[in-house]
C-alpha positions as CSV (number, residue, x, y, z in Angstrom):
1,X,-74.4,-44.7,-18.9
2,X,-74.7,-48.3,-19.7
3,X,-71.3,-50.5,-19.6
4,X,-71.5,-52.9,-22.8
5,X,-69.3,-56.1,-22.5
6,X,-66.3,-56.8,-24.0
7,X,-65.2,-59.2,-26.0
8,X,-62.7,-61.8,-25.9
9,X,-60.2,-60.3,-28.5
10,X,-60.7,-57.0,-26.1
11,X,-60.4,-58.8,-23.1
12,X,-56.9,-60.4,-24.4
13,X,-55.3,-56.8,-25.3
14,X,-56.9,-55.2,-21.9
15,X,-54.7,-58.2,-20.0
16,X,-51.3,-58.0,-22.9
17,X,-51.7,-53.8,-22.1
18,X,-51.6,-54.7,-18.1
19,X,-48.7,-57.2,-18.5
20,X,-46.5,-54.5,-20.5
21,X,-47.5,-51.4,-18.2
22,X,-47.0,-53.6,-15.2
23,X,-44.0,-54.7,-16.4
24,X,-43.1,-50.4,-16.4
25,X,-43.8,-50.1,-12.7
26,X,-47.2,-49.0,-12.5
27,X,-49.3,-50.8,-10.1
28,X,-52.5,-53.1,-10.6
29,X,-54.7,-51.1,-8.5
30,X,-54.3,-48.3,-10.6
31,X,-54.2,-49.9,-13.7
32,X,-57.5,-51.4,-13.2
33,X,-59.2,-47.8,-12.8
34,X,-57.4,-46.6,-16.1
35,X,-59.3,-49.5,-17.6
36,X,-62.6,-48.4,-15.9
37,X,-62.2,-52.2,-14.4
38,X,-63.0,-53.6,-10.6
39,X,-59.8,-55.7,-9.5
40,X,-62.2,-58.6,-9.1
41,X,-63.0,-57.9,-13.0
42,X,-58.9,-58.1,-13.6
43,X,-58.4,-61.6,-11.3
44,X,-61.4,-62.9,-12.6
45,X,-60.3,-62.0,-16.5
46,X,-56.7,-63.0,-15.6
47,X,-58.0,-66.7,-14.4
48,X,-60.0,-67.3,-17.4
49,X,-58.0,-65.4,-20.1
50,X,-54.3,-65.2,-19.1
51,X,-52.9,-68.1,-21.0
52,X,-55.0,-67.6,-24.2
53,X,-53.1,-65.7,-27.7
54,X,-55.9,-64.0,-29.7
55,X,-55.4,-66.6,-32.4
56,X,-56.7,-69.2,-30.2
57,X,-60.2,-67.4,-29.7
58,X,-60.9,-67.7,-33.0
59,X,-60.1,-71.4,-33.4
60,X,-62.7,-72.0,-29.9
61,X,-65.1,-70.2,-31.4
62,X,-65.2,-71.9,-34.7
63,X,-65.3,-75.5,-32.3
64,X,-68.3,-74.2,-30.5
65,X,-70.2,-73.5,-34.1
Protein backbone atom coordinates (compact mmCIF):
# COMPACT_ATOMS: atom_id res chain seq x y z
CA UNK A 1 0.00 0.00 0.00
CA UNK A 2 1.52 3.23 -0.92
CA UNK A 3 1.64 6.14 1.84
CA UNK A 4 0.63 9.50 -0.15
CA UNK A 5 1.84 12.74 1.61
CA UNK A 6 -0.01 15.05 3.46
CA UNK A 7 -0.53 18.31 3.15
CA UNK A 8 0.11 21.28 5.14
CA UNK A 9 -3.56 22.04 6.21
CA UNK A 10 -3.43 18.06 7.20
CA UNK A 11 -0.33 18.27 8.79
CA UNK A 12 -1.68 21.38 11.03
CA UNK A 13 -4.95 19.45 12.24
CA UNK A 14 -2.79 16.05 12.75
CA UNK A 15 -0.49 18.35 15.27
CA UNK A 16 -3.95 20.65 16.87
CA UNK A 17 -5.62 16.78 17.27
CA UNK A 18 -2.19 15.67 19.26
CA UNK A 19 -2.12 18.95 21.34
CA UNK A 20 -5.94 18.31 22.46
CA UNK A 21 -5.63 14.39 23.04
CA UNK A 22 -2.36 15.01 24.70
CA UNK A 23 -3.74 17.53 26.69
CA UNK A 24 -6.44 14.33 27.85
CA UNK A 25 -3.64 12.13 29.02
CA UNK A 26 -2.88 9.93 26.27
CA UNK A 27 0.73 9.67 25.53
CA UNK A 28 2.81 10.65 22.37
CA UNK A 29 4.06 7.28 21.60
CA UNK A 30 0.83 6.08 21.15
CA UNK A 31 -0.65 8.79 19.63
CA UNK A 32 1.76 8.73 16.84
CA UNK A 33 0.67 5.01 15.89
CA UNK A 34 -3.10 6.08 15.92
CA UNK A 35 -1.88 8.52 13.26
CA UNK A 36 -0.07 5.75 11.40
CA UNK A 37 3.09 8.27 12.11
CA UNK A 38 6.92 7.48 13.17
CA UNK A 39 7.76 9.83 16.31
CA UNK A 40 10.58 11.12 14.24
CA UNK A 41 7.60 12.06 11.65
CA UNK A 42 5.79 13.94 14.84
CA UNK A 43 9.24 15.93 16.11
CA UNK A 44 10.12 16.55 12.79
CA UNK A 45 6.29 18.01 11.89
CA UNK A 46 6.23 19.68 15.32
CA UNK A 47 9.69 21.69 14.55
CA UNK A 48 8.50 22.87 11.23
CA UNK A 49 4.71 23.22 11.79
CA UNK A 50 3.99 23.83 15.53
CA UNK A 51 3.66 27.58 15.49
CA UNK A 52 1.83 27.93 12.12
CA UNK A 53 -2.53 28.56 12.22
CA UNK A 54 -3.92 27.09 8.96
CA UNK A 55 -4.63 30.69 7.90
CA UNK A 56 -1.13 31.36 7.54
CA UNK A 57 -0.47 28.49 4.99
CA UNK A 58 -2.45 29.90 2.69
CA UNK A 59 -1.02 33.47 2.87
CA UNK A 60 2.94 31.49 2.34
CA UNK A 61 1.66 29.84 -0.41
CA UNK A 62 0.18 32.72 -2.19
CA UNK A 63 3.99 34.54 -1.43
CA UNK A 64 5.77 31.64 -3.00
CA UNK A 65 3.40 32.01 -6.33
Amino acid sequence: MKRTRDTTEQIIEKLRQVDVVVGNGLKIPELCKMLRITEQTYNRWRQTYGGIVPEMTRQLRALEK
